[in-house]
C-alpha positions as CSV (number, residue, x, y, z in Angstrom):
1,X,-9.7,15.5,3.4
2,X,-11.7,12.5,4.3
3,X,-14.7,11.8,6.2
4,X,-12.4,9.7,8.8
5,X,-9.9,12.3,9.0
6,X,-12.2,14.5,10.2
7,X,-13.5,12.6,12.5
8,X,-10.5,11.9,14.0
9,X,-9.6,15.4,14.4
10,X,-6.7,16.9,16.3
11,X,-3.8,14.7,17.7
12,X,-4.6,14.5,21.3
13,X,-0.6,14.9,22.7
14,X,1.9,17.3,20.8
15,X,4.8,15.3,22.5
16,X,5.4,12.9,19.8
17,X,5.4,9.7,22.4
18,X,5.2,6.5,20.8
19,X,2.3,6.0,23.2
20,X,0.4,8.1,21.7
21,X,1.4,8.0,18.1
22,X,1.9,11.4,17.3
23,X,5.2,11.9,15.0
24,X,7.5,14.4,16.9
25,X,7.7,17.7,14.4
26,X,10.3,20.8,14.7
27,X,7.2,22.9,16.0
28,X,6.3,19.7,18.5
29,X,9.7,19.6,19.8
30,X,9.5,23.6,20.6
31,X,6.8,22.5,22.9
32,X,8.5,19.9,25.0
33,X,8.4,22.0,28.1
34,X,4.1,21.9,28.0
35,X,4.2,18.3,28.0
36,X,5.2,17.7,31.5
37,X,7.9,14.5,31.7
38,X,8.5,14.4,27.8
39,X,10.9,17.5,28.3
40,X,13.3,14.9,29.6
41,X,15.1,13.7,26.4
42,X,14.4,10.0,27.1
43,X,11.3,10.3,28.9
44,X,7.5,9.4,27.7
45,X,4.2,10.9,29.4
46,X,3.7,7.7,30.5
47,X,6.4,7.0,32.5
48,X,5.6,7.8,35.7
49,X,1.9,6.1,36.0
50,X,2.5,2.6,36.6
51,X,-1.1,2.3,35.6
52,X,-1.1,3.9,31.7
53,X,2.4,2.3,31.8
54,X,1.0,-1.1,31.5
55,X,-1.5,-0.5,29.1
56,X,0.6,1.6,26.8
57,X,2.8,-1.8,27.4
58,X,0.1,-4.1,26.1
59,X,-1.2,-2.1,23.3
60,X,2.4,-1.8,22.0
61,X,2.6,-6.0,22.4
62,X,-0.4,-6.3,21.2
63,X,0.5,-4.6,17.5
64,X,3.9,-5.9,17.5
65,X,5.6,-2.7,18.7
66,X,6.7,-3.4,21.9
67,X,10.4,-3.0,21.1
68,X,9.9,0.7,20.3
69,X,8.3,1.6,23.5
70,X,10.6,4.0,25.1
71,X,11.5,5.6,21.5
72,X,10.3,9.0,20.2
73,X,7.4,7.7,17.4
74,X,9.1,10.0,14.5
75,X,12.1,6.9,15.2
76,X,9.7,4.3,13.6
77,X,10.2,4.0,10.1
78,X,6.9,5.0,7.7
79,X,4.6,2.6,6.5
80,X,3.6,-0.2,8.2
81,X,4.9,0.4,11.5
82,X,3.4,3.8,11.4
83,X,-0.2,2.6,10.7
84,X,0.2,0.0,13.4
85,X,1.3,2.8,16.0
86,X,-1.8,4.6,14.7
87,X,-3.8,1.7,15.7
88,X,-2.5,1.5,18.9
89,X,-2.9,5.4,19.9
90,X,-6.7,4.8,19.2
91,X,-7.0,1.4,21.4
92,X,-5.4,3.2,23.9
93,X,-8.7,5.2,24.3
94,X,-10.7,1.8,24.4
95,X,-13.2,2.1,21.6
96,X,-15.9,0.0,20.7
97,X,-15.7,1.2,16.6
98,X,-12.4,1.4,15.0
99,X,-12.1,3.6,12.0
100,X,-9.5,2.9,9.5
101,X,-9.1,4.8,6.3
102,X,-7.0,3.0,3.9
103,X,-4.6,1.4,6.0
104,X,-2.9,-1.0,3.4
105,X,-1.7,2.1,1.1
106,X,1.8,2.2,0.0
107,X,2.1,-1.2,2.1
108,X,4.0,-4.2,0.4
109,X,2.9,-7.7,0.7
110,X,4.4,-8.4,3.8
111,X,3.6,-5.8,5.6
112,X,0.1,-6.0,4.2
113,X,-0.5,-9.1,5.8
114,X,0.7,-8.1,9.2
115,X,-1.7,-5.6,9.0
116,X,-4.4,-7.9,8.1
117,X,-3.6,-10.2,10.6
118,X,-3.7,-7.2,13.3
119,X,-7.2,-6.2,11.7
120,X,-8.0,-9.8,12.2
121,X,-7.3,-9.8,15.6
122,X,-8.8,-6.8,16.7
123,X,-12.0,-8.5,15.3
124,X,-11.6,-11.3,17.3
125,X,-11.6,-9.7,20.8
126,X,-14.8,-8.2,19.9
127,X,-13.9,-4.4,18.6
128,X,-15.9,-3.5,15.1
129,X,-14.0,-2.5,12.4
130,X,-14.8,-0.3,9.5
131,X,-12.6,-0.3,6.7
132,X,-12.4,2.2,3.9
133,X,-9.8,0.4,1.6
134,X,-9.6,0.4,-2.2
135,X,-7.0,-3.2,-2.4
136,X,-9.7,-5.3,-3.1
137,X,-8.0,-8.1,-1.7
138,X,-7.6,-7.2,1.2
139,X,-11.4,-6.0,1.5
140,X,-12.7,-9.9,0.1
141,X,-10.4,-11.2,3.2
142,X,-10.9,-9.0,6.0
143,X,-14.8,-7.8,5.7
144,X,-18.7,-9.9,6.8
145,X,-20.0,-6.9,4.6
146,X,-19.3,-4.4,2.1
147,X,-21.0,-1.3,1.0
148,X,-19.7,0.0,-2.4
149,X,-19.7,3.4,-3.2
150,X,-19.4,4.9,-6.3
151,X,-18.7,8.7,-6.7
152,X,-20.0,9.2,-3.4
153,X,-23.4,7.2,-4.1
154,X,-24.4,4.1,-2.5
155,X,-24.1,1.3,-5.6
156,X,-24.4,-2.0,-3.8
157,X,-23.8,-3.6,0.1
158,X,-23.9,-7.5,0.6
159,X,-21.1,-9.6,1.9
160,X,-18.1,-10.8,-0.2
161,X,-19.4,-12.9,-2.4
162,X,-22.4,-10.9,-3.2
163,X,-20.2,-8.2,-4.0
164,X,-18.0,-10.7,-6.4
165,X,-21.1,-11.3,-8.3
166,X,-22.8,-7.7,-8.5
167,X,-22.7,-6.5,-12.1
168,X,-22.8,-2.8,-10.6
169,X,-20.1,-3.1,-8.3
170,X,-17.7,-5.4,-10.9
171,X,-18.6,-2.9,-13.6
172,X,-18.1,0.5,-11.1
173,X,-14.7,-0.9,-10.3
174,X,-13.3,-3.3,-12.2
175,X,-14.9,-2.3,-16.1
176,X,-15.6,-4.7,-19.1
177,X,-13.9,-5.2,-22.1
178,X,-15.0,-6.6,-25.2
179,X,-18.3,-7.9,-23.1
180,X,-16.3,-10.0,-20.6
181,X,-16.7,-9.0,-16.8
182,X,-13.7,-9.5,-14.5
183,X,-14.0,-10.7,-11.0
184,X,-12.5,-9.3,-7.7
């Protein structure tokens, strides 16, 4: 368990809406009848607030989701489309920090770039970001600073080209061989 995932704690709706990311389970679908509307087999939580309605609406849009808004979330296929419904649950709650904890795993190329550009965008209306990602790439492109860690210890922070240059951090994660240093 990471640091992020416990600071995200609990799922805050057992329903399994897309509007709230939560992935419907056998157990979740044994309590349908607590969650109000979602009981109805087509239904979402949402439905009948015009209000949360149009939010959920343009959070959806806004990740490129908006197709699957009156689906059950475990519908969406893993991956990508998961992490971006992930990211839409917690803008629902309009933070001013978004946490995200290796969001490009298991992604291919494609669908690592839509990420990015959703990260990118997020950026760009004003929301900080902070990233714990191992795909280096994606780190160089996406961050204005980078602390490395190594085994838990602080090694090195500057911004990406500092980092390309830092003997610790190229040595920490990248290695030598035969005295030659590769570059991230």
């Amino acid at each position: 368990m990471t640091l992020l995932s416990l600071l995200k704690g609990p799922p805050l709706d057992p329903c399994g809406n897309v509007a709230d990311g939560n992935q419907q389970s056998q157990e979740t679908k044994g309590r349908q009848k607590q969650c109000g509307s979602r009981a109805h087999s087509s239904g979402t939580w949402w439905r009948f607030d015009p209000g949360k309605r149009a939010k959920a609406l343009e959070t959806l849009r806004f990740v490129g989701l908006q197709y699957a808004a009156n689906s059950p979330a475990v519908s969406l296929p893993q991956g990508q489309q998961q992490r971006l419904l992930e990211i839409a649950r917690a803008l629902s709650l309009d933070p001013q920090v978004l946490l995200l904890d290796e969001p490009h795993a298991g992604l291919n190329i494609v669908e690592t770039e839509r990420l990015m550009d959703v990260i990118r965008a997020l950026h760009q209306r004003g929301l900080t970001v902070i990233l714990v990602e191992h795909e280096m790439r994606v780190v160089m492109a996406l961050a204005q600073r980078i602390t490395v860690l190594n085994f838990g210890k602080l090694l090195v922070e500057g911004t990406p080209a500092e980092i390309q240059s830092s003997p610790a951090a190229i040595e920490a994660y990248l290695g030598s061989r035969r005295g030659q240093r590769y570059h991230a």
